[in-house]
PDB file of N, CA, C and O in Angstrom:
ATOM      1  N   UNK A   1      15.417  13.469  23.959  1.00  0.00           N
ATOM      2  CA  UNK A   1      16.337  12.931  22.991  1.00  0.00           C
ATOM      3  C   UNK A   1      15.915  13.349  21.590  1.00  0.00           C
ATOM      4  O   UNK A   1      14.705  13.261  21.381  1.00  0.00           O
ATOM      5  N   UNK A   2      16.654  13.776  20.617  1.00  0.00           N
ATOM      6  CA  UNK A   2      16.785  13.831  19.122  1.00  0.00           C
ATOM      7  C   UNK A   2      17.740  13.176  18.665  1.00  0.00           C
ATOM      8  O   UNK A   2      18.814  12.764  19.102  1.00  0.00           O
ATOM      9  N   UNK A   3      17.039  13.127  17.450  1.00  0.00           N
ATOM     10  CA  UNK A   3      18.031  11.523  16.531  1.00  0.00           C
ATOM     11  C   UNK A   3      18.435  12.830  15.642  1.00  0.00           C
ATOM     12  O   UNK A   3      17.840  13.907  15.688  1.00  0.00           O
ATOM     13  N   UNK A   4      19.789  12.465  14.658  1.00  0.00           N
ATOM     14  CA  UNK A   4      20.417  13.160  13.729  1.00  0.00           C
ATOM     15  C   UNK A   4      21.016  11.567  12.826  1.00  0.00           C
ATOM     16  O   UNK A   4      20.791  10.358  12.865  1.00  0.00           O
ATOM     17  N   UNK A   5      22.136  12.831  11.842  1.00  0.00           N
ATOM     18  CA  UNK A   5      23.082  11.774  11.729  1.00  0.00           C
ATOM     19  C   UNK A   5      24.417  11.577  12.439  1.00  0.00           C
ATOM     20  O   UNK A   5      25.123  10.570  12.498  1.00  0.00           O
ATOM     21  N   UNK A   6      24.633  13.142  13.112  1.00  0.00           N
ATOM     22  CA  UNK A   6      26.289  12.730  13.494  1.00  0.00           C
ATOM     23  C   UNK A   6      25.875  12.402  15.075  1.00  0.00           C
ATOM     24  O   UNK A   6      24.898  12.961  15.572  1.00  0.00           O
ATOM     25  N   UNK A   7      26.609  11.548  15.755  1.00  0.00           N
ATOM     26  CA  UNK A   7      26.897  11.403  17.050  1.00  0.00           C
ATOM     27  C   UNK A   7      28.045  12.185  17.650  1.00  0.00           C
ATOM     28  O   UNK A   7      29.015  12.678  17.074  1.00  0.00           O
ATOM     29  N   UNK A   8      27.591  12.194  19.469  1.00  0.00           N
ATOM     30  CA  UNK A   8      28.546  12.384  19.903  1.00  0.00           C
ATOM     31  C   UNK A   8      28.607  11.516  20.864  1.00  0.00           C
ATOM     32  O   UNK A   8      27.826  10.567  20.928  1.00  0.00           O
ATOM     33  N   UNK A   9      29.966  11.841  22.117  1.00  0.00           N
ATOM     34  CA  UNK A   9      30.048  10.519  23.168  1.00  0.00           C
ATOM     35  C   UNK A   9      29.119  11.277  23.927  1.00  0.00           C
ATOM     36  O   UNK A   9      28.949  12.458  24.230  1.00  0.00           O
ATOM     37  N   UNK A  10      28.391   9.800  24.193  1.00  0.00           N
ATOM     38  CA  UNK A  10      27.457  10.077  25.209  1.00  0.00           C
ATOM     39  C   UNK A  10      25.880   9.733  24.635  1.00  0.00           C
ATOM     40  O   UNK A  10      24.889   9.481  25.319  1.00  0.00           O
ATOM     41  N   UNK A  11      25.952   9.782  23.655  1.00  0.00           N
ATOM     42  CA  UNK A  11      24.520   9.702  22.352  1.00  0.00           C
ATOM     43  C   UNK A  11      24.235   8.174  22.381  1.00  0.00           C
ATOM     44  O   UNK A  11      25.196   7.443  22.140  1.00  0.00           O
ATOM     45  N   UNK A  12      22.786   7.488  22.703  1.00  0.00           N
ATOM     46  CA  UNK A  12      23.056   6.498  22.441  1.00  0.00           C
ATOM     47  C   UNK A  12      22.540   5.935  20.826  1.00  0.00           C
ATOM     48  O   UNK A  12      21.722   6.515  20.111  1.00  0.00           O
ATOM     49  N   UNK A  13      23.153   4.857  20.558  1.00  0.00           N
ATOM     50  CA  UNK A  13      22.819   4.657  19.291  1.00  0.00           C
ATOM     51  C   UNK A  13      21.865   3.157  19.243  1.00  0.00           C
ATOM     52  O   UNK A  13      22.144   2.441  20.204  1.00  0.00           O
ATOM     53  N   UNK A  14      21.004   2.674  18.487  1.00  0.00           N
ATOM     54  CA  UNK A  14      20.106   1.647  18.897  1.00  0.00           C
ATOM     55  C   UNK A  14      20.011   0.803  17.244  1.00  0.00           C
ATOM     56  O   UNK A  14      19.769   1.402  16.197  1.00  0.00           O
ATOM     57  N   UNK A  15      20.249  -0.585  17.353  1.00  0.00           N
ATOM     58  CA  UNK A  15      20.179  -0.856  16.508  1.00  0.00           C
ATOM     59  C   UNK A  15      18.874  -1.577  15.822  1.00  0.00           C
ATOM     60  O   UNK A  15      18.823  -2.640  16.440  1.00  0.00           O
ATOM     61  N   UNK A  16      17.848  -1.578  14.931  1.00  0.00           N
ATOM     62  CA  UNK A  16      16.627  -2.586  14.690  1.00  0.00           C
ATOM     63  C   UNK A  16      17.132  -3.960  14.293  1.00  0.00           C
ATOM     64  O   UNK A  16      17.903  -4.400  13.440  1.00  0.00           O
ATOM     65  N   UNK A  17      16.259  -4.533  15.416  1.00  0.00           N
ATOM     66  CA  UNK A  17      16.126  -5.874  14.500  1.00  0.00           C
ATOM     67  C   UNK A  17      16.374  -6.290  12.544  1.00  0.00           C
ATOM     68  O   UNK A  17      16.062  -5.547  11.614  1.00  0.00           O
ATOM     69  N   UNK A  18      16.801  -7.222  12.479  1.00  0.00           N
ATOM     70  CA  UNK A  18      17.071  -7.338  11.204  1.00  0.00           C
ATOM     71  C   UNK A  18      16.086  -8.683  10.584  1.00  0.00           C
ATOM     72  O   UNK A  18      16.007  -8.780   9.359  1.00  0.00           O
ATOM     73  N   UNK A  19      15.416  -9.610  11.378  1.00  0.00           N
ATOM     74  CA  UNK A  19      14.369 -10.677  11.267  1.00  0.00           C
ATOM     75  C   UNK A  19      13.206  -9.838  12.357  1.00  0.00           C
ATOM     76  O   UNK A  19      13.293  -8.910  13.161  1.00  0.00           O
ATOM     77  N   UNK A  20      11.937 -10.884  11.790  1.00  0.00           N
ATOM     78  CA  UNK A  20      10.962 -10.751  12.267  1.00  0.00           C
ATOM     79  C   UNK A  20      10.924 -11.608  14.067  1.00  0.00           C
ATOM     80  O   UNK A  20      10.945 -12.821  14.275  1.00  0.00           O
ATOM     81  N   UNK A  21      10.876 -10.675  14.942  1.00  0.00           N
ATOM     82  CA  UNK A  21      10.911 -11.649  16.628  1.00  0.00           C
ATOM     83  C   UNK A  21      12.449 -11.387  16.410  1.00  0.00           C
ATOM     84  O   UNK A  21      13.184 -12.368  16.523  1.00  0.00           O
ATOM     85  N   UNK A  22      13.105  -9.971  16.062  1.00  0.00           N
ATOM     86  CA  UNK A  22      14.466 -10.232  16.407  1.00  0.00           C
ATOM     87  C   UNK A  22      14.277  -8.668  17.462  1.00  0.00           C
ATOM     88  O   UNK A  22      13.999  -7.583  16.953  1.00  0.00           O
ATOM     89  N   UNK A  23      14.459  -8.836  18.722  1.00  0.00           N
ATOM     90  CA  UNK A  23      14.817  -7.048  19.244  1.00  0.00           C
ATOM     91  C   UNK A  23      15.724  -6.518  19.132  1.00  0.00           C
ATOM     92  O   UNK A  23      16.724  -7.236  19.124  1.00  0.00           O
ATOM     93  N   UNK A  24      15.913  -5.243  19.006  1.00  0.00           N
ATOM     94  CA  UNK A  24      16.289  -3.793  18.960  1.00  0.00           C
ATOM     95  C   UNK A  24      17.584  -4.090  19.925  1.00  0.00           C
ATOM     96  O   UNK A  24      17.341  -4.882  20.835  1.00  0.00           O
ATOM     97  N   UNK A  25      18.663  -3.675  19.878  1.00  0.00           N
ATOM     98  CA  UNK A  25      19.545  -3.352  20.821  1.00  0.00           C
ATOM     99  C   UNK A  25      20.165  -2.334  20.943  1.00  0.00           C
ATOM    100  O   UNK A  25      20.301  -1.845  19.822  1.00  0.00           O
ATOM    101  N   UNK A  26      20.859  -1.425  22.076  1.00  0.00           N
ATOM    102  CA  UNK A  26      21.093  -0.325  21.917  1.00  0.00           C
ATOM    103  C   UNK A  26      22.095   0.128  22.731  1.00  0.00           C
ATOM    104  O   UNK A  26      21.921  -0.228  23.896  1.00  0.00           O
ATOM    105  N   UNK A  27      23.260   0.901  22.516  1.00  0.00           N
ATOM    106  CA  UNK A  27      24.229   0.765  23.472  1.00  0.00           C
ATOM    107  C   UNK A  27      24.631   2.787  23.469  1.00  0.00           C
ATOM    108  O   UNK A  27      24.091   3.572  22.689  1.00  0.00           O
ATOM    109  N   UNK A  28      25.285   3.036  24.145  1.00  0.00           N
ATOM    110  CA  UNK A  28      26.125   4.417  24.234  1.00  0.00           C
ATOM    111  C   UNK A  28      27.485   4.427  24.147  1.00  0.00           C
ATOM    112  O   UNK A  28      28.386   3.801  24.705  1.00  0.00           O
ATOM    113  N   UNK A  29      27.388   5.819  22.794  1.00  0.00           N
ATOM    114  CA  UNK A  29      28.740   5.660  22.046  1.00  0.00           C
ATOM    115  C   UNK A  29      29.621   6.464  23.114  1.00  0.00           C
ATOM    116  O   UNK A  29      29.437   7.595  23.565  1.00  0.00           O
ATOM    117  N   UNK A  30      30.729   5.453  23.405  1.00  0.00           N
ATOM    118  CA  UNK A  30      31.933   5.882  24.211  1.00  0.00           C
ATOM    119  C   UNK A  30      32.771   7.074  23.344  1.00  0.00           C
ATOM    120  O   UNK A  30      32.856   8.240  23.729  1.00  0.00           O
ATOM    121  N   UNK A  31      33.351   6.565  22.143  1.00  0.00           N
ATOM    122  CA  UNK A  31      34.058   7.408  20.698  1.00  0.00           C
ATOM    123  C   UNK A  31      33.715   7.421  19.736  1.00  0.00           C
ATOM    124  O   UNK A  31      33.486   6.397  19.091  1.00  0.00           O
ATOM    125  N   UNK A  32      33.536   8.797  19.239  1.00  0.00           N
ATOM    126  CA  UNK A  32      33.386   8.688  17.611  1.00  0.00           C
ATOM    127  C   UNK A  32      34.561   8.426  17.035  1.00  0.00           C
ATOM    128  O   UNK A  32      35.464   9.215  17.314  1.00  0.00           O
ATOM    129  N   UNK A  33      34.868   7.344  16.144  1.00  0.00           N
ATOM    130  CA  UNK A  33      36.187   7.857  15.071  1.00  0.00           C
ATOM    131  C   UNK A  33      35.602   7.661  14.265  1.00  0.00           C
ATOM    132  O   UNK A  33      34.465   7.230  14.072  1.00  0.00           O
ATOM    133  N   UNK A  34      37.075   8.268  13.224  1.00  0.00           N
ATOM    134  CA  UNK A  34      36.806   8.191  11.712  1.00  0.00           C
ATOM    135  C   UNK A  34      36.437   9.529  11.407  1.00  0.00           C
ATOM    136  O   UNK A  34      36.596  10.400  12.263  1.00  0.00           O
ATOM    137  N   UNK A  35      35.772   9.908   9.835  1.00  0.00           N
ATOM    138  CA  UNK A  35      35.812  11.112   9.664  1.00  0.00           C
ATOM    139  C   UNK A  35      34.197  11.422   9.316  1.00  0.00           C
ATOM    140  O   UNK A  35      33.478  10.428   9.409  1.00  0.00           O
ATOM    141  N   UNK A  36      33.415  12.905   8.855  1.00  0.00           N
ATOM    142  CA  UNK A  36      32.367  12.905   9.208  1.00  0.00           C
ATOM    143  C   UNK A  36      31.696  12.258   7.929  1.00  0.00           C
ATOM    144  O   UNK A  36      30.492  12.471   7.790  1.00  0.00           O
ATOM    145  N   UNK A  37      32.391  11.438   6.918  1.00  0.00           N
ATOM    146  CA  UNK A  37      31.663  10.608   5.746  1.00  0.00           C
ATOM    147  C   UNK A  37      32.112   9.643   6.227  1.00  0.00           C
ATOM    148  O   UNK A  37      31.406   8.754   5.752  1.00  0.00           O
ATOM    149  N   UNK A  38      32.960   9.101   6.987  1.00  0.00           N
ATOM    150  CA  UNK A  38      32.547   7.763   7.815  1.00  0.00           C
ATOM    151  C   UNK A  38      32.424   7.398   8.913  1.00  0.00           C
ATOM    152  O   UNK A  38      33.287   6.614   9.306  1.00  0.00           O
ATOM    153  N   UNK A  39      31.642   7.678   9.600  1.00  0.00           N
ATOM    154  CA  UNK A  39      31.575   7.724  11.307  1.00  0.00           C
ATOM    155  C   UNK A  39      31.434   6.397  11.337  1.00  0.00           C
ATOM    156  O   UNK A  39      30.721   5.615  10.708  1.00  0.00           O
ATOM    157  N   UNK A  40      32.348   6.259  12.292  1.00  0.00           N
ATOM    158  CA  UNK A  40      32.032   4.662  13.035  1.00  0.00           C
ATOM    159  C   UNK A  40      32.156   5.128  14.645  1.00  0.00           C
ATOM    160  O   UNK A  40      32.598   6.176  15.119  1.00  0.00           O
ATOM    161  N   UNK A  41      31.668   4.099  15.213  1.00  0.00           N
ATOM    162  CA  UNK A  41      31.927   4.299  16.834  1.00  0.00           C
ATOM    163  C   UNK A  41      32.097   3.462  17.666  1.00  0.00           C
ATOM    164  O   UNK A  41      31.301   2.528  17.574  1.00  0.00           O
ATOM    165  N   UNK A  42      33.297   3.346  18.995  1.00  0.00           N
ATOM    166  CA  UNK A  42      33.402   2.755  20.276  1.00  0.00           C
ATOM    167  C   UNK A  42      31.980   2.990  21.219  1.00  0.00           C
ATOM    168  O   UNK A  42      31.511   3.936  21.854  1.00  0.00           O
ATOM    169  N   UNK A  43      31.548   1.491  20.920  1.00  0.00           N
ATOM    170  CA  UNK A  43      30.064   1.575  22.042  1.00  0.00           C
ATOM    171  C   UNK A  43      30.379   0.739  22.999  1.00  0.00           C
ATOM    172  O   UNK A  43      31.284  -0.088  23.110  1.00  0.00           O
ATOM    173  N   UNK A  44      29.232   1.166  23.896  1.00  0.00           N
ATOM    174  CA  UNK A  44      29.312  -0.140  25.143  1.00  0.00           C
ATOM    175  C   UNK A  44      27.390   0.165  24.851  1.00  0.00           C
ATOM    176  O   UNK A  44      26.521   1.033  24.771  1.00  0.00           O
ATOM    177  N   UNK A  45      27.755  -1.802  24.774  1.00  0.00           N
ATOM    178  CA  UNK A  45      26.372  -1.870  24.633  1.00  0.00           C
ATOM    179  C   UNK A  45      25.742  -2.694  26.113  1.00  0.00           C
ATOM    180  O   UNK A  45      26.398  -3.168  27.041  1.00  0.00           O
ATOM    181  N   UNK A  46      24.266  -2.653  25.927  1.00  0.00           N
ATOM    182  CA  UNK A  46      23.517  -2.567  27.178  1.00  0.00           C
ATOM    183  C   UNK A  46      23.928  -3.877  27.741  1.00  0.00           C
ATOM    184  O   UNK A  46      24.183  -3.792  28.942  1.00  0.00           O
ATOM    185  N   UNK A  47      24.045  -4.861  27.322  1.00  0.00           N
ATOM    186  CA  UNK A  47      24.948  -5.887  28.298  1.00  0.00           C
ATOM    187  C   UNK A  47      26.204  -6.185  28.467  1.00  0.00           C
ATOM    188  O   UNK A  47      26.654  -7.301  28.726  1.00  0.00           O
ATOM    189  N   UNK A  48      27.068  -4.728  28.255  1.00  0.00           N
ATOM    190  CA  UNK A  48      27.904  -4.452  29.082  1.00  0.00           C
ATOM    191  C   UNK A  48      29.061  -4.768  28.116  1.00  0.00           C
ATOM    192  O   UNK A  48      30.191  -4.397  28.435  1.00  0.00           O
ATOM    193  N   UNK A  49      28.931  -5.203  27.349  1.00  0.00           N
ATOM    194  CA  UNK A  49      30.510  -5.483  26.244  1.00  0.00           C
ATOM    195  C   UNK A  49      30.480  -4.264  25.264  1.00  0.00           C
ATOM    196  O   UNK A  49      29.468  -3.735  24.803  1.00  0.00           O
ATOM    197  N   UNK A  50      31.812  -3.914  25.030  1.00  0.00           N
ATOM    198  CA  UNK A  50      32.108  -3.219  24.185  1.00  0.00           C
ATOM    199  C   UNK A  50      32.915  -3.087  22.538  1.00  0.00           C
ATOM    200  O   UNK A  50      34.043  -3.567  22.425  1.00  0.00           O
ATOM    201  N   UNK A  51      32.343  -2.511  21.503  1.00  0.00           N
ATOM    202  CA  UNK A  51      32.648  -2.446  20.416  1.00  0.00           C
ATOM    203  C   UNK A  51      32.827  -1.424  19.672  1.00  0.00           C
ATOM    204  O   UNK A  51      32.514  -0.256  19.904  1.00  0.00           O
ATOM    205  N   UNK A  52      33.556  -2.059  18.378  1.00  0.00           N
ATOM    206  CA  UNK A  52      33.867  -0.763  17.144  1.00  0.00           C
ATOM    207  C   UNK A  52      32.385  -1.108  16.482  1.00  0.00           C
ATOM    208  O   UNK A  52      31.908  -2.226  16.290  1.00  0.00           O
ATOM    209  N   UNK A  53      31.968  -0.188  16.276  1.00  0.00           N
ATOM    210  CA  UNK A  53      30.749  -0.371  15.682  1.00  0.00           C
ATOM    211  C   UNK A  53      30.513   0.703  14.380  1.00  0.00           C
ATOM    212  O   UNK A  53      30.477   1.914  14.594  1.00  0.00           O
ATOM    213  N   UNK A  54      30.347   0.110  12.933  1.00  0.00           N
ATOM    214  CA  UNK A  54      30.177   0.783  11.867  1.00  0.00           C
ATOM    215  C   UNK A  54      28.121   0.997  11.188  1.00  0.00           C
ATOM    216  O   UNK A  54      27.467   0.234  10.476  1.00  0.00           O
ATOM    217  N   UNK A  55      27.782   2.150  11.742  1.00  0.00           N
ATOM    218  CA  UNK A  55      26.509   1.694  11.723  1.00  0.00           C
ATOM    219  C   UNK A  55      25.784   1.752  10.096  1.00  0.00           C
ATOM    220  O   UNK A  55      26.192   2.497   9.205  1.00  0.00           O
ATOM    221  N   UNK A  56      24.743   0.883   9.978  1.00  0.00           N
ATOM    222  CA  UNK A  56      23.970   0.583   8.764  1.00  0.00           C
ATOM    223  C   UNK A  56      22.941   1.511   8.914  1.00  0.00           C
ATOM    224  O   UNK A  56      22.995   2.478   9.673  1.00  0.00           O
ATOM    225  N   UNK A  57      21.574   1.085   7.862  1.00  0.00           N
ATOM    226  CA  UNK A  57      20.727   1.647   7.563  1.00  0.00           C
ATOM    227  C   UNK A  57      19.670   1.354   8.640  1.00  0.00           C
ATOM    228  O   UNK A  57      18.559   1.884   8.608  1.00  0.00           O
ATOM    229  N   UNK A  58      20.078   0.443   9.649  1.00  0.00           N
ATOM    230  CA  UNK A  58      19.057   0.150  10.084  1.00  0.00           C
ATOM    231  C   UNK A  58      19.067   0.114  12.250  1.00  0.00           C
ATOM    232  O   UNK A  58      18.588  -0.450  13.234  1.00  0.00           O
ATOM    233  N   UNK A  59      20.498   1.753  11.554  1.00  0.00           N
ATOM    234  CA  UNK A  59      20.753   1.696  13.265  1.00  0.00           C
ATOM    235  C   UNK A  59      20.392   3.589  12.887  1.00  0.00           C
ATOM    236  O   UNK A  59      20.463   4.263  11.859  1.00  0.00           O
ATOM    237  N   UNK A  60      19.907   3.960  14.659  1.00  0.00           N
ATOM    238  CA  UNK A  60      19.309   5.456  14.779  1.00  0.00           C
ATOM    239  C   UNK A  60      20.089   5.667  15.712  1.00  0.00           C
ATOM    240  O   UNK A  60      20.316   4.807  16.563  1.00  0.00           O
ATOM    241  N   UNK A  61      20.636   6.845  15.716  1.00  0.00           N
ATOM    242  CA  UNK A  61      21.633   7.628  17.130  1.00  0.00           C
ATOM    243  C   UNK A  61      20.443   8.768  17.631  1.00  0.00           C
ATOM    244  O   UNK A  61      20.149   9.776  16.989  1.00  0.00           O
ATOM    245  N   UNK A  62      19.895   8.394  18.808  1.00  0.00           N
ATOM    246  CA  UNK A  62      19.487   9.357  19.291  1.00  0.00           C
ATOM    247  C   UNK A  62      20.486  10.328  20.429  1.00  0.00           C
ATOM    248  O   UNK A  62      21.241  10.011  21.348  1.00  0.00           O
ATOM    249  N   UNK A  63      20.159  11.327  19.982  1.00  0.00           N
ATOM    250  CA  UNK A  63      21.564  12.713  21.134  1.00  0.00           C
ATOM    251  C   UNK A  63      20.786  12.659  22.511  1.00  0.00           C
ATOM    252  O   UNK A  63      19.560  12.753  22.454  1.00  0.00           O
ATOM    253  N   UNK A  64      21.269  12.545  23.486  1.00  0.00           N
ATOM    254  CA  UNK A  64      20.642  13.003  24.445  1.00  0.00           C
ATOM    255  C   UNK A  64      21.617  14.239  25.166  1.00  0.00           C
ATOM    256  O   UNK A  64      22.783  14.399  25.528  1.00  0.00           O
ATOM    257  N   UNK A  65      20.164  15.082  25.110  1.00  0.00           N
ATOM    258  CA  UNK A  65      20.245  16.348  25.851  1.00  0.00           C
ATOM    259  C   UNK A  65      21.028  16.640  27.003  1.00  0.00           C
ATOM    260  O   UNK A  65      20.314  16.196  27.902  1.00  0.00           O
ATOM    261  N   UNK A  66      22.077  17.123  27.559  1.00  0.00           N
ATOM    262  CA  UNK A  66      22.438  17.294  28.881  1.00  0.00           C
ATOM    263  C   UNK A  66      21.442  17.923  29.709  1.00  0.00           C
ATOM    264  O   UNK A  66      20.885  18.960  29.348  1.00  0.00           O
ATOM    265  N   UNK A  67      21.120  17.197  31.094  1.00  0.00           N
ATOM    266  CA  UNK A  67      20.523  17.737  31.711  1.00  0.00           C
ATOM    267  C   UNK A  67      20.944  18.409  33.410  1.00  0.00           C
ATOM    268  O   UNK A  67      21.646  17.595  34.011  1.00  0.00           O
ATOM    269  N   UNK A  68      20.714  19.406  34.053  1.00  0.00           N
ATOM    270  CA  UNK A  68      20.995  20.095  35.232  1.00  0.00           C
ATOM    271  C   UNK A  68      21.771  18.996  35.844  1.00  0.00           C
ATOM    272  O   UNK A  68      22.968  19.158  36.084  1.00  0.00           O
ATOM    273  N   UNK A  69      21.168  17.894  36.109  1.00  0.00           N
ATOM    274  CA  UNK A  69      21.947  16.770  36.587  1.00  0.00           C
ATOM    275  C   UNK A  69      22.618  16.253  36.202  1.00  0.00           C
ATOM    276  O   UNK A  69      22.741  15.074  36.532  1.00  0.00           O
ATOM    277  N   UNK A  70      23.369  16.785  35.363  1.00  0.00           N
ATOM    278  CA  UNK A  70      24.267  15.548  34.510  1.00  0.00           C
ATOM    279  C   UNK A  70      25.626  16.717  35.222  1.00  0.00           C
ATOM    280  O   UNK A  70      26.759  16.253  35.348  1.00  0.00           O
ATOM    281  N   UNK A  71      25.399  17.892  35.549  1.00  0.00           N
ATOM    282  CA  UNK A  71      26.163  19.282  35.712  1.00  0.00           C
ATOM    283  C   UNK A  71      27.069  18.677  36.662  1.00  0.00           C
ATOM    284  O   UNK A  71      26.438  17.864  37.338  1.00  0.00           O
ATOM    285  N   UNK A  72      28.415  18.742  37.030  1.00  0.00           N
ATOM    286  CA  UNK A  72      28.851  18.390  38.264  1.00  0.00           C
ATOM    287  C   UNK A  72      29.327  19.524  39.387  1.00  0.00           C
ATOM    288  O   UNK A  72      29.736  20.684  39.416  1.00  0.00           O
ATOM    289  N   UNK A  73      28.964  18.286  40.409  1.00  0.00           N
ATOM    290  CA  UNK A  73      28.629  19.982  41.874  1.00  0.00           C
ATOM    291  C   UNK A  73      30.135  19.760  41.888  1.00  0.00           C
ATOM    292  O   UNK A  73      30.893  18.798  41.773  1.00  0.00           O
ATOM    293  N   UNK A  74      30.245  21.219  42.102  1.00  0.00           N
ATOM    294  CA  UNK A  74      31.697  21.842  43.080  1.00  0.00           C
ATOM    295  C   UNK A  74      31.457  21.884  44.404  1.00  0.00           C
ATOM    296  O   UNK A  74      30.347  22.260  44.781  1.00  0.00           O
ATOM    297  N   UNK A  75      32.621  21.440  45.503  1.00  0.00           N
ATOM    298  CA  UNK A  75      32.333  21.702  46.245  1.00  0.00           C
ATOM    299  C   UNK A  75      33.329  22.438  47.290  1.00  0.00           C
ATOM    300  O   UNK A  75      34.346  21.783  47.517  1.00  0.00           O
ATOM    301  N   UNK A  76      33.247  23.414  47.824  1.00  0.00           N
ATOM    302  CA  UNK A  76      34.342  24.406  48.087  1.00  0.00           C
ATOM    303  C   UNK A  76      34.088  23.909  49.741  1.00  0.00           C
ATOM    304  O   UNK A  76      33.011  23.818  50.329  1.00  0.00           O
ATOM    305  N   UNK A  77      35.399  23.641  50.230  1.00  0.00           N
ATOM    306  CA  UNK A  77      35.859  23.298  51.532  1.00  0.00           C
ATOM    307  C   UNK A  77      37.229  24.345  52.313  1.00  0.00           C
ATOM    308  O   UNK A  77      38.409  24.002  52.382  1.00  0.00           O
ATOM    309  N   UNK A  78      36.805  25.284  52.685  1.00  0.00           N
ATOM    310  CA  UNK A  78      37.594  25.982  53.411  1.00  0.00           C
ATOM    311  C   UNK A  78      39.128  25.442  53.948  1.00  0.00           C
ATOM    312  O   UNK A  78      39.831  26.174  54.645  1.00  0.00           O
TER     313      UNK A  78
END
């Protein structure tokens, strides 16, 4: 995974705590909208609800890499 600033779907984005004993939460952006000076995004976050989410200073989008497995098999049937 690498963090940037722009997302894409599929990237998850994680937000920090904002108090001390508060955890981190982190969900994967379904849509980017908006434009690239205001990205906001459709997430589904890790317990399963989903939102428009406009992120602050104190949220990181890490990209994750496609990997061989993510590839989908063809499968040819005569």
């Amino acid at each position: 995974m690498t963090e940037g600033p722009h997302a894409q779907v599929g990237d998850v984005i994680v937000v920090h705590g904002h108090r001390l004993g508060e955890s981190s939460r982190s969900g994967e952006i379904l849509e980017v909208l908006g434009t690239a000076e205001h990205e906001h995004y459709r997430v589904r976050w890790e317990d399963g609800h989903e939102s428009v989410f406009t992120p602050g200073s104190d949220a990181v989008i890490r990209h994750v890499e496609p990997s061989e497995e993510d590839e989908p098999v063809l499968i040819h049937e005569p």
